[in-house]
C-alpha positions as CSV (number, residue, x, y, z in Angstrom):
1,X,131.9,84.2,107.6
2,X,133.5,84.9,110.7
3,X,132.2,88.3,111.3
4,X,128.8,86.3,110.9
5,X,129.3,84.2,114.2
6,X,129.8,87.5,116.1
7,X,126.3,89.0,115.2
8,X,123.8,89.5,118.0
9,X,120.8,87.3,117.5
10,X,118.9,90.9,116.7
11,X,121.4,91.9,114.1
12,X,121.4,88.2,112.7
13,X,117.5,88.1,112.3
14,X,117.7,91.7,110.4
15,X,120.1,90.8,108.2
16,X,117.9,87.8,107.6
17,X,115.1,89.7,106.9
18,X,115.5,90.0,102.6
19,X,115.9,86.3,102.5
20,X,112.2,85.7,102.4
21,X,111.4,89.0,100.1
22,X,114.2,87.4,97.6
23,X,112.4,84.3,97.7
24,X,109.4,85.8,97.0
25,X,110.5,88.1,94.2
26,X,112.3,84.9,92.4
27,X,109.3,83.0,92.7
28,X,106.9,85.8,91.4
29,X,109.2,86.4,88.5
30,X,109.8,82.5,87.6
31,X,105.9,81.9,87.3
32,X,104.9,85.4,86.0
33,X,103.1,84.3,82.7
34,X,101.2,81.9,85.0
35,X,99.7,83.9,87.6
36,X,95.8,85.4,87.8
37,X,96.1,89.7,87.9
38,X,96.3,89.7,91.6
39,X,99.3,87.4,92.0
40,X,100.7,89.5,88.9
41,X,100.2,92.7,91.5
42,X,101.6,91.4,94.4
43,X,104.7,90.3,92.2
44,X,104.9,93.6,91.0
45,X,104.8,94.9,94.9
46,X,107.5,92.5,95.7
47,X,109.2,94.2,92.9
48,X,108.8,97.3,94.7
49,X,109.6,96.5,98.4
50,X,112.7,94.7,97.5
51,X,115.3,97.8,96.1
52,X,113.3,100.5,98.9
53,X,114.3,97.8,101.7
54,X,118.4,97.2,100.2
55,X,118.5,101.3,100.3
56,X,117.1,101.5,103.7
57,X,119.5,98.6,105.0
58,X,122.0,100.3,103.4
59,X,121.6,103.8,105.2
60,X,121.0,102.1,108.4
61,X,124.2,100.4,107.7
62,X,125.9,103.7,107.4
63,X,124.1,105.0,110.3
64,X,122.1,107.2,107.8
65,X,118.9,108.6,108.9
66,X,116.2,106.4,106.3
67,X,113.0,107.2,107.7
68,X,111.8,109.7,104.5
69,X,111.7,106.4,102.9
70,X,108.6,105.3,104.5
71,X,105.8,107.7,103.1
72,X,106.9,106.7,99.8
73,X,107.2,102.7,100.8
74,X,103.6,102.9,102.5
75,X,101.7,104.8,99.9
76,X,103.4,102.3,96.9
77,X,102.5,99.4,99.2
78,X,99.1,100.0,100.1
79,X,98.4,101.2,96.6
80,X,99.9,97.0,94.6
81,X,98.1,95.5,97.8
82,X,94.6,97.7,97.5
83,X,94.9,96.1,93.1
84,X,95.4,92.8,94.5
85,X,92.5,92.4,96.8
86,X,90.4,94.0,94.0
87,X,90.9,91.9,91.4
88,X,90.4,89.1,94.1
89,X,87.5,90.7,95.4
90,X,85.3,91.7,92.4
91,X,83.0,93.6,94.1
92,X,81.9,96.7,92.3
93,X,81.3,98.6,95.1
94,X,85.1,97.8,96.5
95,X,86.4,98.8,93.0
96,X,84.6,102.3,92.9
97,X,86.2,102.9,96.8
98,X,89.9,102.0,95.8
99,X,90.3,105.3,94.1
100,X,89.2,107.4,97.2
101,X,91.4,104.9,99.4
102,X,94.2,105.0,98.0
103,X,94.2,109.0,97.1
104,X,93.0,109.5,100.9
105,X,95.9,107.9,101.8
106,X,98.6,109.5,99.8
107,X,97.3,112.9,100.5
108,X,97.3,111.9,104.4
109,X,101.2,111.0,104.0
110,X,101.6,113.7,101.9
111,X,100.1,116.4,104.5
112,X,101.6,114.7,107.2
113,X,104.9,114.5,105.9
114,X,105.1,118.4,105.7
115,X,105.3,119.2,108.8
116,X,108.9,120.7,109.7
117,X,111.6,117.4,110.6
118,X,108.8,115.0,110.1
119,X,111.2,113.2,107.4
120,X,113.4,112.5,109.8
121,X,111.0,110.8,112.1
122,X,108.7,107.5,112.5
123,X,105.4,109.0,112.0
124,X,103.4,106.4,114.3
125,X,99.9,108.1,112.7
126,X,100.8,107.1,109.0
127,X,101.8,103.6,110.4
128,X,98.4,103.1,112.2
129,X,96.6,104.0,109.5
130,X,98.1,102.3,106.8
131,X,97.7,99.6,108.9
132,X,93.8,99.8,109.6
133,X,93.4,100.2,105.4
134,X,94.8,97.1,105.4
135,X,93.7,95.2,108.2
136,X,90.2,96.4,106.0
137,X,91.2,94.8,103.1
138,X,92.1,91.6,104.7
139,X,88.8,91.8,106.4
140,X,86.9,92.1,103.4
141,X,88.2,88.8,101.4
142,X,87.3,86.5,104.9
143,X,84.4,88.0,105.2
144,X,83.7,87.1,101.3
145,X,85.7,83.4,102.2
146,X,83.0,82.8,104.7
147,X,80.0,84.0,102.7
148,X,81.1,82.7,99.4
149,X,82.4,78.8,101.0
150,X,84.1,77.9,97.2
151,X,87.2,77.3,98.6
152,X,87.5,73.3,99.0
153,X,91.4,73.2,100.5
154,X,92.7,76.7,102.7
155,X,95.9,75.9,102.3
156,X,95.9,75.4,98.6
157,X,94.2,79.0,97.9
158,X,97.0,81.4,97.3
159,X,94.9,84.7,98.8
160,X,94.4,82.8,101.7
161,X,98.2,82.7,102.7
162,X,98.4,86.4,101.5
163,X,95.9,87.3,104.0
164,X,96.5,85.5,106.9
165,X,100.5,86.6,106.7
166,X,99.1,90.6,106.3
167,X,96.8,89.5,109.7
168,X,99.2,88.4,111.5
169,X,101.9,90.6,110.2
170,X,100.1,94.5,110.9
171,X,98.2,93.1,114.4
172,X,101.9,93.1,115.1
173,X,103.2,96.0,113.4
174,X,99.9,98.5,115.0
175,X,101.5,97.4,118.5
176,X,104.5,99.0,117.4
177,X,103.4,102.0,116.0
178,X,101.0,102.9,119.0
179,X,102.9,102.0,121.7
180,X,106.0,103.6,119.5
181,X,106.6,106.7,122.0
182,X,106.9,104.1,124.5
183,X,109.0,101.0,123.5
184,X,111.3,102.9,121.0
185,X,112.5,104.9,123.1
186,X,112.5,103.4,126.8
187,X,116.1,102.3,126.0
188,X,118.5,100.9,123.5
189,X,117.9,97.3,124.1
190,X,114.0,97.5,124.2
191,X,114.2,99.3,120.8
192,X,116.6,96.3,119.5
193,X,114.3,93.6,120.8
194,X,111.4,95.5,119.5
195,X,112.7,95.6,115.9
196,X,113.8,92.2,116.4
197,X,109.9,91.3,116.8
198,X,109.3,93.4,113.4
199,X,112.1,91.4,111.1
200,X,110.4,87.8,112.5
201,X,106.9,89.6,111.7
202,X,108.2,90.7,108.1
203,X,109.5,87.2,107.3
204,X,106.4,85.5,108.4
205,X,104.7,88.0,106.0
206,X,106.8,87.8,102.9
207,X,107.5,83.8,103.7
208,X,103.6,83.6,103.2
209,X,103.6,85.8,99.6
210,X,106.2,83.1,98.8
211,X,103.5,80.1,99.6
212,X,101.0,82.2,97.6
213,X,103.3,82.6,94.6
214,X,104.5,79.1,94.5
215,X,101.1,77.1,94.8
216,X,99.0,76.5,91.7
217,X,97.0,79.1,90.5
218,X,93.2,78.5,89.7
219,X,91.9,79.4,86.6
């Protein structure tokens, strides 16, 4: 506890940052038997960020380089989040293209990832990218929101929470990865404050899955 009180505000807010992923996980797992397929997948994804983020606060703890983590965390993200926006979606022209995205994407990292010390780097291309793909996805269920109009109460639908936290959370995140070059390496204390940004951005986004999870599902 003491040790606590002698955290800078940017380690504080990292070490802060599974709170809201634990919360969500919980949540999911508590009301599992209850929730449509796509709440089922994003459970499932929370399932999968949670042990990838422990191991890569636990290397960054030991001042271990964990950046050949993030191909692998990318891909298995974008592939639960690409399931839950097509079972949301229903559109059988979406459903045919998840396939193509989600293999496009993967072979990108894949190909990418190759290249000689790139595992030991942030890859600012497979972050942008990643980030588009799902900026696309989030596009695609306002878009049918808008058209559709069935939704009575926003803040009652669960996939509205899940979008507008993945909005607000990679318009962020892209700033980061294409002005990387620049801000994470300018100095130390730009690159602290930077991440800082990141760990409010990820709690936002993971504090929304929670909303999504807890609210009542409609049948």
């Amino acid at each position: 506890m003491t040790d606590l009180f002698h955290l800078s505000l940017q380690q504080l807010v990292m070490r802060l940052t599974m709170l809201p992923v634990l919360a969500a996980g919980i949540i999911g797992l508590i009301r599992f038997r209850q929730l449509p397929l796509n709440m089922r997948y994003l459970t499932t994804l929370i399932g999968f960020v949670l042990p990838m983020n422990v191991l890569a606060f636990a290397f960054m703890i030991q001042h271990r380089n964990n950046m050949f983590l993030m191909p692998v965390y990318m891909v298995g993200e974008f592939t639960l989040l690409a399931l839950v926006f097509r079972h949301t979606l229903q559109s059988p022209t979406f459903t045919r293209a998840v396939p193509w995205l989600v293999g496009g994407f993967a072979a990108y990292a894949l190909f990418d990832s190759l290249v000689p010390g790139a595992l030991a780097q942030f890859r600012p291309g497979q972050q942008v990218v990643q980030g588009a793909l799902i900026l696309l996805l989030v596009g695609l269920y306002f878009r049918k929101l808008l058209r559709e109009l069935r939704v009575l109460q926003l803040r009652r639908e669960p996939m509205f929470w899940v979008s507008t936290g993945l909005l607000i959370y990679y318009l962020g995140y892209l700033q980061i990865a294409i002005f990387s070059n620049y801000l994470l390496n300018y100095s130390h204390q730009l690159n602290a404050n930077v991440w800082m940004i990141h760990s409010f951005l990820f709690i936002i986004l993971y504090s929304c899955y929670s909303l999504a999870l807890w609210l009542p599902q409609r049948k």
